[in-house]
Each structure stands twice: as C-alpha cells, then as structure tokens.
PADO-714987 format. One record per residue (C-alpha): x, y, z; residue number from 1. Coordinates in Angstrom, 2 decimals. Example, Ala and Ser with C-alpha at 12.3 -4.5 7.8 and 13.67 -1.06 7.14 Angstrom:
<rs>
px=12.30, py=-4.50, pz=7.80, k=1
px=13.67, py=-1.06, pz=7.14, k=2
</rs>
This chain:
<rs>
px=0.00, py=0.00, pz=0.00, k=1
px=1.35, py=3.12, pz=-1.00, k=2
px=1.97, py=6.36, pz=1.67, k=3
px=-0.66, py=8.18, pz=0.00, k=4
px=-3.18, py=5.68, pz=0.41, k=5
px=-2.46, py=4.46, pz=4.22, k=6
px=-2.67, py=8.05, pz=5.22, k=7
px=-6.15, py=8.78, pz=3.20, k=8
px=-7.62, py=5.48, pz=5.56, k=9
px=-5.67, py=6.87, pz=8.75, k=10
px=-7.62, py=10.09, pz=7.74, k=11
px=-10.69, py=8.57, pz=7.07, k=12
px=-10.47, py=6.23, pz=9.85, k=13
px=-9.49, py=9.08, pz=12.22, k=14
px=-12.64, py=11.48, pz=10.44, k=15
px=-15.07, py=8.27, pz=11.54, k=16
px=-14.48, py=7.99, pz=14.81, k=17
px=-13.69, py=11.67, pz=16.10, k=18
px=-16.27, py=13.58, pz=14.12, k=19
px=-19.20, py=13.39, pz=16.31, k=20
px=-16.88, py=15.02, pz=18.72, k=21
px=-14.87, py=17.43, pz=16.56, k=22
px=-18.82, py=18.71, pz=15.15, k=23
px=-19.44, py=19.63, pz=19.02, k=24
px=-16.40, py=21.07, pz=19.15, k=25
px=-16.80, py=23.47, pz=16.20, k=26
px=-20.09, py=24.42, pz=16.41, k=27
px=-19.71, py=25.50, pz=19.87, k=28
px=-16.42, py=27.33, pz=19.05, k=29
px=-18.43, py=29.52, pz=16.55, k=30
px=-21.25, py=29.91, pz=19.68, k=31
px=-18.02, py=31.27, pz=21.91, k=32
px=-16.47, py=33.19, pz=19.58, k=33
px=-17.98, py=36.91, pz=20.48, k=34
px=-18.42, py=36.01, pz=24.04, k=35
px=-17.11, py=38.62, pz=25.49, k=36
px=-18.02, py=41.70, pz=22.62, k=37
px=-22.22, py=39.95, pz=23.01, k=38
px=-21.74, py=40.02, pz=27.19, k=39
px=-20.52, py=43.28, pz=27.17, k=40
px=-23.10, py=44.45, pz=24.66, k=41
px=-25.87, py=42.99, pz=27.17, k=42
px=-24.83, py=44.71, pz=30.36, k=43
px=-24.72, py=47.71, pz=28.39, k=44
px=-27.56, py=49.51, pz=30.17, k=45
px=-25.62, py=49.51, pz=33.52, k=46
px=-23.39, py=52.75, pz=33.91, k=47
px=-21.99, py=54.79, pz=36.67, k=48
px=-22.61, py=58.44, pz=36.66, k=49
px=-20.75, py=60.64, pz=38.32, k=50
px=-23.15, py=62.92, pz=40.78, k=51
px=-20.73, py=66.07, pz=39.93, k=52
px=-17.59, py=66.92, pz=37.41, k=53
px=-15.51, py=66.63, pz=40.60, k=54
px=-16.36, py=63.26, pz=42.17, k=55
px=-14.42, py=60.47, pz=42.65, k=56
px=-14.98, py=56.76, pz=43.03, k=57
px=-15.53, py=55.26, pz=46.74, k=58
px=-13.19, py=53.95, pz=48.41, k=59
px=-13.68, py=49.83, pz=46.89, k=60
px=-14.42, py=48.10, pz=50.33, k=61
px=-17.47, py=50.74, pz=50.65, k=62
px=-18.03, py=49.78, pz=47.13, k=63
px=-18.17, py=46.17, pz=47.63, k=64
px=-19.53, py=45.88, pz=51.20, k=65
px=-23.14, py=46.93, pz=50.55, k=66
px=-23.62, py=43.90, pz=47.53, k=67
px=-21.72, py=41.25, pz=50.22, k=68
px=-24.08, py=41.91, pz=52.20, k=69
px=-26.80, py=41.43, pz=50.22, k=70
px=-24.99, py=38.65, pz=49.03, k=71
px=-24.37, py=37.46, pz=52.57, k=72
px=-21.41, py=36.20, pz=50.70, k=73
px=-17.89, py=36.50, pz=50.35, k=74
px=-17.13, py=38.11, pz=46.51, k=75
px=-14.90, py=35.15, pz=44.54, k=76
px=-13.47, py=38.51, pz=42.22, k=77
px=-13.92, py=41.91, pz=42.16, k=78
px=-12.89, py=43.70, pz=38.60, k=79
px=-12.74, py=47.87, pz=37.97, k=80
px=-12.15, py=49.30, pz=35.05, k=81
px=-10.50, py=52.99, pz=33.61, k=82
px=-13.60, py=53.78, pz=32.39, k=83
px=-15.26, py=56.39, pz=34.72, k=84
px=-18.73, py=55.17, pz=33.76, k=85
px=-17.96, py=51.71, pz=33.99, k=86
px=-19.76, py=49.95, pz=37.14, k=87
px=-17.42, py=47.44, pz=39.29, k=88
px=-18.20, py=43.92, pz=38.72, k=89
px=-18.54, py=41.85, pz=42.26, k=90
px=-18.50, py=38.40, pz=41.12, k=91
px=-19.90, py=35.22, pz=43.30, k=92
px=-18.54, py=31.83, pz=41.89, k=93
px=-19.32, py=31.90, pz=38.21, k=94
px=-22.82, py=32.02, pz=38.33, k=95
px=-23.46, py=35.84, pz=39.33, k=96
px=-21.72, py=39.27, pz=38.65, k=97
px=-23.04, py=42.04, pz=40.05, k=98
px=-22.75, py=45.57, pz=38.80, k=99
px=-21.54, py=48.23, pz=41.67, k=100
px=-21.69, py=52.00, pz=40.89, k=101
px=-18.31, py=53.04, pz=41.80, k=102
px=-19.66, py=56.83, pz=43.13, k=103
px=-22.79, py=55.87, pz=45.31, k=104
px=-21.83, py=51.93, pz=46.06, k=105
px=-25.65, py=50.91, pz=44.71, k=106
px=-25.87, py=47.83, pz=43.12, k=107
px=-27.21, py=48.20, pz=39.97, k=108
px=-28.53, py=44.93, pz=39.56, k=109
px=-26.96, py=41.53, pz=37.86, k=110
px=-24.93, py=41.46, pz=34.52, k=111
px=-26.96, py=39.48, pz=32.35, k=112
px=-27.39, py=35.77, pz=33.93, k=113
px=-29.37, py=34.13, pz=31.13, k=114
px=-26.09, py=35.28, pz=29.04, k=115
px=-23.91, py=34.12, pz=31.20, k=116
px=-25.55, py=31.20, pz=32.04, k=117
px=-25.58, py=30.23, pz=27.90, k=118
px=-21.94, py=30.57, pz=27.40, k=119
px=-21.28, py=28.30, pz=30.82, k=120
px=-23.02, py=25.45, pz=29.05, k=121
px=-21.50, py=25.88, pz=25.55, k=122
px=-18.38, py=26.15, pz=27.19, k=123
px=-18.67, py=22.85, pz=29.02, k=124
px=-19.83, py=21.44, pz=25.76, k=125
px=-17.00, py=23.13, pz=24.16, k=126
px=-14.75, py=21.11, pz=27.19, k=127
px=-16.11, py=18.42, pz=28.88, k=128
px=-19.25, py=17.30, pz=26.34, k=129
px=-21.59, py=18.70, pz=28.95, k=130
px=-20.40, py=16.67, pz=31.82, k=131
px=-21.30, py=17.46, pz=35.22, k=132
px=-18.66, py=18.00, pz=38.04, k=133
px=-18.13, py=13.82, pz=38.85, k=134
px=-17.94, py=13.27, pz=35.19, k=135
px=-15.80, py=15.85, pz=33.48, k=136
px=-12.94, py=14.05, pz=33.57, k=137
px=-14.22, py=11.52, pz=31.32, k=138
px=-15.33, py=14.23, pz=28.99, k=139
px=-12.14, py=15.89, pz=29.29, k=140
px=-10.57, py=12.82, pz=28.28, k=141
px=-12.86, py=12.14, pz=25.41, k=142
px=-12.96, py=15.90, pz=24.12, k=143
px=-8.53, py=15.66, pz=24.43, k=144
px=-8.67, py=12.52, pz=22.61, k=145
px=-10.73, py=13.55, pz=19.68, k=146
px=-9.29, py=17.37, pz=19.29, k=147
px=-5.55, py=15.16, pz=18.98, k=148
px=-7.26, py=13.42, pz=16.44, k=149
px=-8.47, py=16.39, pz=14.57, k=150
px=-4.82, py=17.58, pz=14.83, k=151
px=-3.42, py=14.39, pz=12.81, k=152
px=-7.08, py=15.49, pz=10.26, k=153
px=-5.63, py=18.95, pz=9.84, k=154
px=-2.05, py=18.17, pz=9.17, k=155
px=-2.55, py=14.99, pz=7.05, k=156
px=-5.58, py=16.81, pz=4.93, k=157
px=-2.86, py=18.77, pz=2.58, k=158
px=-0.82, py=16.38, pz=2.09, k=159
px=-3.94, py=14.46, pz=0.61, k=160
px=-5.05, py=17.68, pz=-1.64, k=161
px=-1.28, py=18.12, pz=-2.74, k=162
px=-1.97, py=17.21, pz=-6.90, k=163
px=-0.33, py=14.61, pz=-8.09, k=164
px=0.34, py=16.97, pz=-11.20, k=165
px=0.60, py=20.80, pz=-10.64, k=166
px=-1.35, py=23.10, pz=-13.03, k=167
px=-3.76, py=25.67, pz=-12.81, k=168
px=-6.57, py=23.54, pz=-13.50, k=169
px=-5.90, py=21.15, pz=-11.26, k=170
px=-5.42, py=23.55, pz=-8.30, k=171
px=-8.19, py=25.85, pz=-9.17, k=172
px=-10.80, py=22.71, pz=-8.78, k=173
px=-9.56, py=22.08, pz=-5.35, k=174
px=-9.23, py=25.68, pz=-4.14, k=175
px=-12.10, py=27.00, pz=-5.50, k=176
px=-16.21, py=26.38, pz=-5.17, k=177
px=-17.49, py=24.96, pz=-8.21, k=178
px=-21.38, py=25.25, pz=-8.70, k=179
px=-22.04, py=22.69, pz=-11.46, k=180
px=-21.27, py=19.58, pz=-9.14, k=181
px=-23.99, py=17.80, pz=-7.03, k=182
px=-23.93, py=14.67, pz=-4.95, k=183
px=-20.14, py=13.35, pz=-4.28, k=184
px=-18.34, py=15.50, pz=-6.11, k=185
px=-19.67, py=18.87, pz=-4.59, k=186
px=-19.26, py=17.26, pz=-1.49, k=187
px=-15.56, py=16.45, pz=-2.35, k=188
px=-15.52, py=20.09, pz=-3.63, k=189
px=-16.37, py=21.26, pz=-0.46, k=190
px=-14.19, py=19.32, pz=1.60, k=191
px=-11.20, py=20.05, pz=-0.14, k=192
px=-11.98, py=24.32, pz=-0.78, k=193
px=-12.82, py=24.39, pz=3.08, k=194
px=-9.86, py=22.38, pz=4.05, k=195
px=-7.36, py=24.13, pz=2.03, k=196
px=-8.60, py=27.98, pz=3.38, k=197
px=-8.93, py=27.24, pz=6.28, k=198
px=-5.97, py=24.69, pz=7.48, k=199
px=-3.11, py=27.70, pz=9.08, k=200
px=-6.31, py=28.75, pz=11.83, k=201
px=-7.36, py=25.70, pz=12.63, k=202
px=-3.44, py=23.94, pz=13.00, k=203
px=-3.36, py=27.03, pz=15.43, k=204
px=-6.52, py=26.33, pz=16.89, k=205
px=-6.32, py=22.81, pz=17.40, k=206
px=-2.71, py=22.71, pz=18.38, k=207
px=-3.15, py=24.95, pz=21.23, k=208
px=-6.42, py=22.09, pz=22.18, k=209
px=-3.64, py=20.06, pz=22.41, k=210
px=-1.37, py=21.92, pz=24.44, k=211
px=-3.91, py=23.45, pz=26.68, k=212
px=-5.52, py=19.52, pz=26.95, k=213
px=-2.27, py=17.92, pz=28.01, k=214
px=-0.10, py=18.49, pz=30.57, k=215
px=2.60, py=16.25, pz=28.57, k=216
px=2.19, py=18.61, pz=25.35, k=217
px=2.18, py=21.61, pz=27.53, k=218
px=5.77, py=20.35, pz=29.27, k=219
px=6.65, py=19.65, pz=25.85, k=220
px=6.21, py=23.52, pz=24.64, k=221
px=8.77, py=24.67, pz=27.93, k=222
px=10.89, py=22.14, pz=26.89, k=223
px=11.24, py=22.59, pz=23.21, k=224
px=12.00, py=26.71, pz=23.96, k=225
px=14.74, py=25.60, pz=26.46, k=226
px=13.02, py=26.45, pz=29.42, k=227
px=11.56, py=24.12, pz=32.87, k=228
px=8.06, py=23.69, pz=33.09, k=229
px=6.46, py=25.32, pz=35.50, k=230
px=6.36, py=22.86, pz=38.43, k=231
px=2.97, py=21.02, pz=39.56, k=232
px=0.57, py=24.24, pz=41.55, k=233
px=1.70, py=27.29, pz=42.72, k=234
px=2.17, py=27.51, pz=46.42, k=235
px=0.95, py=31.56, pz=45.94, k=236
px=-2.60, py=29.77, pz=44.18, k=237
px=-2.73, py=27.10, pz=46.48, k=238
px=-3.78, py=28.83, pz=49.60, k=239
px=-6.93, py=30.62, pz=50.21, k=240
px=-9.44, py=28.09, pz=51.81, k=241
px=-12.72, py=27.19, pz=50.01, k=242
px=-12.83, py=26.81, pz=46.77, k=243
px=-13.75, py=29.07, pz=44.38, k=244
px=-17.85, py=29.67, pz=43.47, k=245
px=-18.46, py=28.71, pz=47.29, k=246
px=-20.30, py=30.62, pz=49.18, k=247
px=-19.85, py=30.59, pz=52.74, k=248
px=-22.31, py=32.84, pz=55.00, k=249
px=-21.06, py=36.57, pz=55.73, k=250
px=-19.51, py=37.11, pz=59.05, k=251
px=-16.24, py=38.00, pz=60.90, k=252
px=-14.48, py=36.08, pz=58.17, k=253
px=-15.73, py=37.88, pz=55.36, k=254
px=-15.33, py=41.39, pz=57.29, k=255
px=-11.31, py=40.42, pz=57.79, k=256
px=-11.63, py=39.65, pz=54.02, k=257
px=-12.70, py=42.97, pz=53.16, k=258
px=-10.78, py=44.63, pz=55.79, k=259
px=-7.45, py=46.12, pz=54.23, k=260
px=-8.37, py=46.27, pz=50.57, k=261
px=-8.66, py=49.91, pz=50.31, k=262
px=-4.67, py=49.69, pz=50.98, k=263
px=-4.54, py=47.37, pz=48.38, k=264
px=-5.72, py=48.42, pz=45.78, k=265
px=-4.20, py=51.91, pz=45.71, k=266
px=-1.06, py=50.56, pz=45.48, k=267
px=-2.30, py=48.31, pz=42.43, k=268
px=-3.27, py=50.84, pz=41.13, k=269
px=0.37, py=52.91, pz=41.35, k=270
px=2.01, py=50.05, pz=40.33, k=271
px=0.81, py=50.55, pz=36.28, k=272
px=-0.67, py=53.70, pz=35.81, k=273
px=-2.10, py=53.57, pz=32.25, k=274
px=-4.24, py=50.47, pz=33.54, k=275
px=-7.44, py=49.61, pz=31.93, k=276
px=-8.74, py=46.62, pz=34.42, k=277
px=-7.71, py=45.83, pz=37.94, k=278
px=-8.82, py=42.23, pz=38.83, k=279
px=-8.47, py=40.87, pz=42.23, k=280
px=-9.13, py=37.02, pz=42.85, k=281
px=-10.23, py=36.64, pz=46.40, k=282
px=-8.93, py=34.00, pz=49.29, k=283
px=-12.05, py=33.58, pz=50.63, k=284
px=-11.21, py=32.29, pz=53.54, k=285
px=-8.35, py=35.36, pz=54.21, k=286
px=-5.71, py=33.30, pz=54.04, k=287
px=-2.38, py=33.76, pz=51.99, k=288
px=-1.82, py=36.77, pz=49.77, k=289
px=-3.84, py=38.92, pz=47.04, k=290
px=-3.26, py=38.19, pz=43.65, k=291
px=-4.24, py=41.31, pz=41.24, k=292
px=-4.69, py=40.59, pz=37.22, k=293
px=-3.56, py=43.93, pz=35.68, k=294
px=-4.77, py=44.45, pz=32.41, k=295
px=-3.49, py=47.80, pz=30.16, k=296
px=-5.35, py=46.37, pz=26.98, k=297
px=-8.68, py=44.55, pz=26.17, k=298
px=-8.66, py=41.50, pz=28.30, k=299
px=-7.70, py=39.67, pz=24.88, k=300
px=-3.73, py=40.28, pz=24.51, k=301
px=-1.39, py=38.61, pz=27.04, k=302
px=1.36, py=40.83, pz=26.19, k=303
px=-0.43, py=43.63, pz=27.92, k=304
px=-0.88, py=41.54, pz=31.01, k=305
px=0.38, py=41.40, pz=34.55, k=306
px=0.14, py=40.15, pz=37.97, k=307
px=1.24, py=41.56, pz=41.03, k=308
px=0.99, py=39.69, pz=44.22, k=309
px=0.77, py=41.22, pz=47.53, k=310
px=1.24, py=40.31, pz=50.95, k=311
px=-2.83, py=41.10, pz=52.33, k=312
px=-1.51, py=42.63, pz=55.88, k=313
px=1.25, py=45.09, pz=54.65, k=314
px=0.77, py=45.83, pz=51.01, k=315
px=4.24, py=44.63, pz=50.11, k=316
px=4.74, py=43.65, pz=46.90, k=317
px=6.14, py=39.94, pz=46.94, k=318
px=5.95, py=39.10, pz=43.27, k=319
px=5.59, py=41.55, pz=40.13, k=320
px=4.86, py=39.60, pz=37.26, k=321
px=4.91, py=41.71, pz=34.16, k=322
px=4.64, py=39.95, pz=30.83, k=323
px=8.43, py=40.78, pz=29.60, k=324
px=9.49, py=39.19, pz=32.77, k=325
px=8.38, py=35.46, pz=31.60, k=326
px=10.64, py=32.82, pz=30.33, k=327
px=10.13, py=32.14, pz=26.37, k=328
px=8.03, py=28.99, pz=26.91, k=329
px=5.25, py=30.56, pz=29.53, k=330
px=5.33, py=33.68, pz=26.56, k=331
px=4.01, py=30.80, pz=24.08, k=332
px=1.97, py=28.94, pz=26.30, k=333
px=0.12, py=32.84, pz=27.20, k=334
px=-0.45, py=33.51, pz=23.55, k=335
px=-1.60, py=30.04, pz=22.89, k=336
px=-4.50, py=30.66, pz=25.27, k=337
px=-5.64, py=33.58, pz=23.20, k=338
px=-4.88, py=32.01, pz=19.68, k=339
px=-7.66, py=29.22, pz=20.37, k=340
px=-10.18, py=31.99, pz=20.55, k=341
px=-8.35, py=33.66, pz=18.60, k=342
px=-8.88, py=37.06, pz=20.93, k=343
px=-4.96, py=37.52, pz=20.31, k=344
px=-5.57, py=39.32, pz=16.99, k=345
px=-9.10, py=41.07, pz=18.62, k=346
px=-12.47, py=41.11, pz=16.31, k=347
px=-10.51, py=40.57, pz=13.49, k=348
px=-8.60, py=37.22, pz=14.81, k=349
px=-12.04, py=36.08, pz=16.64, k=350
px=-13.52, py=36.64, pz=13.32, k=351
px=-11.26, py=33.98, pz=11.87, k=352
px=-11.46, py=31.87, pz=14.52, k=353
px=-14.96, py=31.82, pz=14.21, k=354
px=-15.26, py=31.63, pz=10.85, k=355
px=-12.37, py=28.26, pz=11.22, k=356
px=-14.64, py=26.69, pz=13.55, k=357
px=-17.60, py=26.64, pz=10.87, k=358
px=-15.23, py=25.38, pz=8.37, k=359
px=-14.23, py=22.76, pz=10.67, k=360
px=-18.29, py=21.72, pz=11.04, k=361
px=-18.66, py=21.47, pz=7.38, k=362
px=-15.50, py=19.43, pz=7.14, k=363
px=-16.74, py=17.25, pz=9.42, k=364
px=-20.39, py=17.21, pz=7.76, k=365
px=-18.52, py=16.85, pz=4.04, k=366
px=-16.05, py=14.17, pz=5.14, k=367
px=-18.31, py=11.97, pz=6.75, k=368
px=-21.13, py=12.18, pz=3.79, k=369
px=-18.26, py=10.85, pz=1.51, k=370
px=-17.41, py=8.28, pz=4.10, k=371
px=-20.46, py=6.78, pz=3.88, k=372
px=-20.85, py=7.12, pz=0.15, k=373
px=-17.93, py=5.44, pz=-0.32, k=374
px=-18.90, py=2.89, pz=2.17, k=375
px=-22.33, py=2.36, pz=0.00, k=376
px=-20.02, py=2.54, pz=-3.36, k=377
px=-17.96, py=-0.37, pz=-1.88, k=378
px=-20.98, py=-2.12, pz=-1.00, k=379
px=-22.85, py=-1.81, pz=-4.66, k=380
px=-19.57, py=-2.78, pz=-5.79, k=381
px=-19.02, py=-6.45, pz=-3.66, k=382
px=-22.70, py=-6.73, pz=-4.61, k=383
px=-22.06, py=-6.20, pz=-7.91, k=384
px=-19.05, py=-9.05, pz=-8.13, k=385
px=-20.95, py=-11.49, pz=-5.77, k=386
px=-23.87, py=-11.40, pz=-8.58, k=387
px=-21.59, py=-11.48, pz=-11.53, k=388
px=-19.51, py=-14.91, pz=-10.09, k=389
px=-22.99, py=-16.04, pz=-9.49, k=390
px=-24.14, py=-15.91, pz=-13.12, k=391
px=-20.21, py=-17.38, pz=-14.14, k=392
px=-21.04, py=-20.28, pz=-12.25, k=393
px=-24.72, py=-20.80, pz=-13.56, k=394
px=-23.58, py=-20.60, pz=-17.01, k=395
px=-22.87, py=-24.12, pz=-18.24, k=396
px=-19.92, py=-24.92, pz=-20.15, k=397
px=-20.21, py=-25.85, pz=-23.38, k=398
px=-17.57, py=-28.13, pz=-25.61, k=399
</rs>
C-alpha cells in the first residue's frame, strides 16, 4: 500500500471515529467566539454616573460591602475598570456578577445571567461534552482525545489535496467552489476548498487544544524553547481556603476579608498607571496573599498583562509579574491561550477563529457524507461481483 493511500484510511479512519466530537467542538467554538463583545453588549444599560464633574470613586471596600451583604457572601473577584462610567463587577462563583456604581456603592442589579448562564453550558460542551462535576474528567478525556485526532485530520488533509500533477486547472478545482457539481463531487468540492482555506487557523486552533488539553504537550512547549516547566501548583494559588464559586455565610471572616483592601488596591493601582482593568481574585477564607490581574489592553492580549501579588496585611509587593518578565516557553503557552479563541488578533482574529470553527463543522459534515458514500459505493460494488460470479457459475460450459 502506498503512503498516499495508508494516510487517506488513517484520515478517514481518524474522520469516523472523532467527528461526532470534533462537530461539538466546532459548532460551539463559533457559539463562543464573540463572548465577550455579546456580554458586554448585554450589560450595556448599567453605567456609573458621576453625581458632579468633581467626584471620585468610593473607596472599593465601601463599594463592595453593601452587595456582600446582600450577598451574605464573600465576593470570589472583584474587577474595575478605567472607564469612569464603567460599574465594578462583584463576582460570586461563576454564576453571578453584580454591577456596583463606583460613586454611590448601589448595586445596579446583575450582569446578564441568562447570558452568562448560555456561554457556561457551551463552554462545558465546548470542554467536557456537557459533563457534570463527577464526570468531566471523562469528557475531558474524550474531548482531548478527539481534538488530537483532529490535529493528525488537519495536518494529514494537505498532504492528501497536494496534486499529483501541478497546473492551474488542477489547483483551481480544489481551491475554488465549483457550482455545477452535485452529490459526491460537490461534497468532495467542499471538503477540499474548506480544508485548504482554512488549514493555518485551525493547525493554530487545534494545536493549542492540544497543548492546553495535556499536561505532557504543555511540558513539551517549555521544553522545546529551552526552558523548565512550571512545576505542579503554585504555592501563591494554592492557599486561600474554600474553593472558588463557594459561598460561605457573611460574618467575621468575610469582614477580615474585606478589611485592608482599600490599601490594596491603591497601590495596584500605582504600580501601572495607564491600567485599563484591575482584577483581584479573592482568598475567601483570608488566608495567603492577594493576587491582582492587571490588564493595560482589552482583556484579549497577554502581552499587555500582569500580575502583582501582595502580601494582604502590609501591602508589600512579593511578586511583580509583568509579561516581559516570563521565560520564552510561559510567553508561548500565554499567547496560545488567546490564539484558540483567537482574541490575540481582537475582532478581526475572533472573526477567523470563528469563521475556522464553521469550516471545521462542514469538514466534518462533508467528510463523513463521503465516508459513507464510499462505504455504500464499496458495498454496490461487492454486490455487484458477488452477482456477476454467481451468473459465471450458472452458465454451463459448453464443448
């Protein structure tokens, strides 16, 4: 059997058995890709207005302490942005974000739960198959499995459109739509055009699945840059009681936990002044130190952001964490978070993204509609030699 042939039934093989899950994949990809551009545009309607040209924003545990307590919670993250007429966001596990003026401390009510709430389940579609909590990591494993196969789909597909004779003709029938074709050949058409446009976004896409699925393949990335992988947790992360989306009742606890943030924050804040989004991750049980996401872009570039660590009692600053101040394989492994959903090259790379993942659908629709044609081809065609032995043998032999 020749190499082009044992590679077209690996691919086909491979096409078979992960396409159920590689359709689930895509289509939810395309569902994620504006997530954060359609939440935004949802919570629109909340704004804080300033009550004169001089005022300033509250001090944030008076911002924060009136929706704990309504909460009776401790907050999971709090988030402020640059914006003056952008509300804090007070979030409680992953289920609810509250909107805080930042002048009067009201609560303007919740950002947009059913949203929210849509995008959770895609995305555990999108990871786990929609698993619950005892069963995602069977659909982890299932979802890793399949997206590795889609990898060995993306890289072997060229190599099966590369023409075994290069003219224009030849490569203007696989790169381009053809309208005159029906049945197998469109399909084939269609397969091949969708392949070939959109094969650099979805190696990107799908090799970043792989990295971000395997702790082997993400080792592998440190390793291949010349740099130690990072070492199993982070004894900074690790602390910090409960875990996080619990919601333990308010009380002297919680009070410590807001106690001292005021100090905080303002020297956050100093530490990058042209910031556009403070995040702070919360111990919620007030344990072990405050770990601030500072953000002087969109949310989408990792380039343009830091971390800054701080001891919760005295402010100090025990790790600054800028982006130029990472090794060269943590630098890859931040940008390959952002190439899956492609929100490392903004609208424009989400775009692409988005528009890869709905390739990848079609491939998947296409490739297993000439799987099974070919399966019923194969069929007509043992059929065909079964009958025709039958009538040799029937005939009688004459002398």
């Amino acid at each position: 059997m020749s190499l082009r042939k044992t590679i077209f039934w690996i691919h086909l093989a491979l096409g078979c058995l992960a396409g159920i899950v590689v359709l689930i994949m895509s289509v939810t990809g395309v569902l994620l890709a504006y997530e954060r551009q359609v939440t935004s545009w949802v919570d629109r309607g909340f704004r804080s207005v300033p009550p004169g040209p001089a005022s300033t924003r509250l001090p944030i545990e008076t911002m924060v302490a009136r929706v704990s307590d309504l909460n009776r919670a401790i907050p999971s993250a709090i988030t402020l942005h640059s914006d003056p007429a952008a509300p804090a966001e007070v979030t409680f596990g992953r289920e609810h974000v509250f909107m805080v003026d930042v002048y009067t401390g009201n609560v303007l009510g919740e950002g947009s739960p059913t949203t929210r709430s849509f995008f959770q389940k895609i995305e555990a579609w999108h990871r786990w198959l929609g698993a619950s909590n005892e069963k995602r990591a069977t659909g982890r494993a299932i979802s890793g499995a399949c997206n590795s196969a889609f990898f060995i789909l993306v890289v072997s597909g060229p190599f099966l459109w590369i023409p075994r004779r290069w003219s224009w003709q030849t490569v203007k029938a696989a790169a381009l739509f053809r309208k005159d074709l029906s049945g197998r050949a469109r399909d084939f058409n269609w397969h091949n055009v969708i392949g070939i446009w959109c094969a650099v976004p979805l190696f990107l896409i799908v090799l970043s699945g792989v990295v971000m699925s395997y702790p082997w393949a993400n080792n592998l990335l440190y390793r291949l840059t010349g740099t130690q992988p990072p070492g199993q947790g982070n004894a900074l992360r690790s602390e910090g009681g409960p875990r996080q989306g619990q919601r333990p009742p308010r009380g002297d606890a919680a009070e410590s936990n807001l106690a001292g943030l005021n100090l905080l924050w303002t020297r956050v804040e100093q530490q990058v002044p042209g910031w556009r989004s403070l995040t702070l991750r919360m111990p919620p049980s007030g344990r072990g130190p405050m770990i601030f996401t500072i953000d002087t872009g969109n949310g989408g570039r990792p380039d343009l952001r830091s971390q800054l660590t701080l001891d919760r009692r005295t402010a100090e600053v025990i790790r600054w964490e800028p982006f130029s101040s990472y090794n060269t394989g943590r630098r890859l492994r931040a940008w390959f978070r952002f190439l899956h959903t492609g929100e490392a090259g903004g609208i424009p790379g989400e775009t692409v993204a988005g528009i890869a993942s709905a390739g990848a659908a079609m491939l998947v629709w296409t490739g297993i509609s000439l799987a099974l044609r070919h399966l019923a081809r194969s069929r007509r065609r043992g059929r065909s030699m079964v009958n025709s032995d039958d009538q040799n043998m029937a005939t009688p032999v004459t002398g």
